[in-house]
N, C-alpha and C positions, 0 to 999 in steps of 0.2 A: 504494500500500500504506500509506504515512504518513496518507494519507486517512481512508482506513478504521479504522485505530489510535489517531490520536487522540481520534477519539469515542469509540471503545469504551472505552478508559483513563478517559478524564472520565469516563462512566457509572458502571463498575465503581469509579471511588472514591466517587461520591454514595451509590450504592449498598451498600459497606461501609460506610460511615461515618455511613451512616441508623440511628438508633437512636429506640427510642419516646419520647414525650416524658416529661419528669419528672411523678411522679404530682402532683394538685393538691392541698395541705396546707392551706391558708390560706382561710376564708371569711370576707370581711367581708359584713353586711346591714344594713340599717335598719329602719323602721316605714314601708309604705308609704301610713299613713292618716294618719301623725303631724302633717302641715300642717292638716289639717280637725277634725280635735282636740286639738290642744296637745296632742300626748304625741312628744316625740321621745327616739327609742332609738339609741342606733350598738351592735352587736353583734361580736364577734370568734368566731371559732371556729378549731382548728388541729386536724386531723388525729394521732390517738398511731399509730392502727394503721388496716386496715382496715375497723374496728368499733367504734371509741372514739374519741373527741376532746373539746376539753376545750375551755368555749365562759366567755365573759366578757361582761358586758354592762352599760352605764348605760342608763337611759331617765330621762326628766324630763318630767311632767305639770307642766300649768301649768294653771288656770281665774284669769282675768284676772275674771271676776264677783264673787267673794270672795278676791282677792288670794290664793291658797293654791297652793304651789308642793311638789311632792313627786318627789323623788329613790330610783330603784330600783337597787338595784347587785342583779349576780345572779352567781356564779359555779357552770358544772355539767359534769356529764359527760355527754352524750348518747351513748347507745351504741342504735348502726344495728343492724338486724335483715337489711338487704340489703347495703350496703356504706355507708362514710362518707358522710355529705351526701347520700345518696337513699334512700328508702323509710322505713318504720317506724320509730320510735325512742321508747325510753322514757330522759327525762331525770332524772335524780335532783340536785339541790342545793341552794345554800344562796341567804338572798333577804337582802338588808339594804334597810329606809326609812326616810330621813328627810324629814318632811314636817313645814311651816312653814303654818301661815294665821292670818288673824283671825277671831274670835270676836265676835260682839256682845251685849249683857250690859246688865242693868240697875247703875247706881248704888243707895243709898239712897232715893235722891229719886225713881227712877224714871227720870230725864235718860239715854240710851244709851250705852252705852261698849265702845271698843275693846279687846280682850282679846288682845295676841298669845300662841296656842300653837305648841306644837312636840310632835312625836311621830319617836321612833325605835323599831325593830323589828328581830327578827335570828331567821331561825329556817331550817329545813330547807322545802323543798320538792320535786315528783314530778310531771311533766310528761310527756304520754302525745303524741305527733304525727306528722306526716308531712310529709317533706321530699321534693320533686322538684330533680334538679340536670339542667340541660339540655346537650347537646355542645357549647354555645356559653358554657358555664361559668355561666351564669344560674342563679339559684335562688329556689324557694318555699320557704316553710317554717310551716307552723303546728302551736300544739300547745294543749292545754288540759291544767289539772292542778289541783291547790290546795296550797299552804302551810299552815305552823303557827308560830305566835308562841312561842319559846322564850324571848327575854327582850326586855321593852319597857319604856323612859323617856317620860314626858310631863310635860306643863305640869301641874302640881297639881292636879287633879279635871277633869281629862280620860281618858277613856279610851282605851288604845293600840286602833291599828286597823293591818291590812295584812295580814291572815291570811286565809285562805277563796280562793274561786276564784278560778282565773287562766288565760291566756288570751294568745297572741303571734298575730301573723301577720309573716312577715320576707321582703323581698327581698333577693336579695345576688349577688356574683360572687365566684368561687371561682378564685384564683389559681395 
């Protein structure tokens, strides 16, 4: 009879004490083309509810051809149309660049010369895409949208840029 009790007791406590897992809140992703084009992104995203999350992210473009390095910070709110981190979603937020290169430029004389500028950028952005998250907590994610230039600094008779269309593709795991 103790035979037979014992198992059944272990059972019936795995089995009370089974509860569902915690829901997953936390996405991190990257850029998964950023080695073949000098653009690397790390992305965060956290779960508010069901159908909002509130997502942060650097990227950093580099072109080693004209020494020109540019830095994208983005913060937004992606709100799912199916649940968090899967399906449809339109992202609404804000973009800030700053971006560094050199210029080259005549002297008086005609002799060529290096000009460094700089340009920064700050304005709203509207991101329309589609995220797949898989049971194995994997994720796709792309979206396209465009920006607009609210207020911009530059190097003297240069003119600000960073405005106009945009465009992600992200992998990530969702924790």
């Amino acid at each position: 009879m103790t035979k037979l009790l014992v198992p059944l007791l272990v059972c019936s406590a795995t089995v009370a004490s089974a509860e569902p897992p915690p829901p997953q809140r936390l996405l991190l992703g990257t850029d998964p083309l950023g080695l073949i084009n000098e653009s690397y992104a790390l992305t965060g995203s956290y779960a508010l509810s069901d159908h909002v999350a509130v997502r942060g992210e650097v990227q950093l473009q580099r072109d080693d051809f004209d020494t020109s390095e540019t830095w994208h910070y983005r913060a937004s709110v992606p709100l799912y149309l199916d649940r968090v981190f899967h399906g449809p979603f339109l992202e609404p937020g804000l973009v800030a660049m700053h971006a560094s290169t050199t210029a080259w430029t005549a002297d008086a004389y005609g002799n060529p010369m290096a000009v460094p500028v700089r340009v920064q950028t700050f304005g709203p952005s509207m991101m329309v895409g589609w995220q797949w998250t898989f049971h194995d907590h994997f994720s796709i994610a792309a979206a396209f949208g465009a920006s607009k230039v609210w207020s911009s600094s530059s190097t003297p008779g240069v003119l600000g840029f960073g405005a106009g269309p945009e465009w992600y593709t992200r992998v990530g795991y969702v924790f």
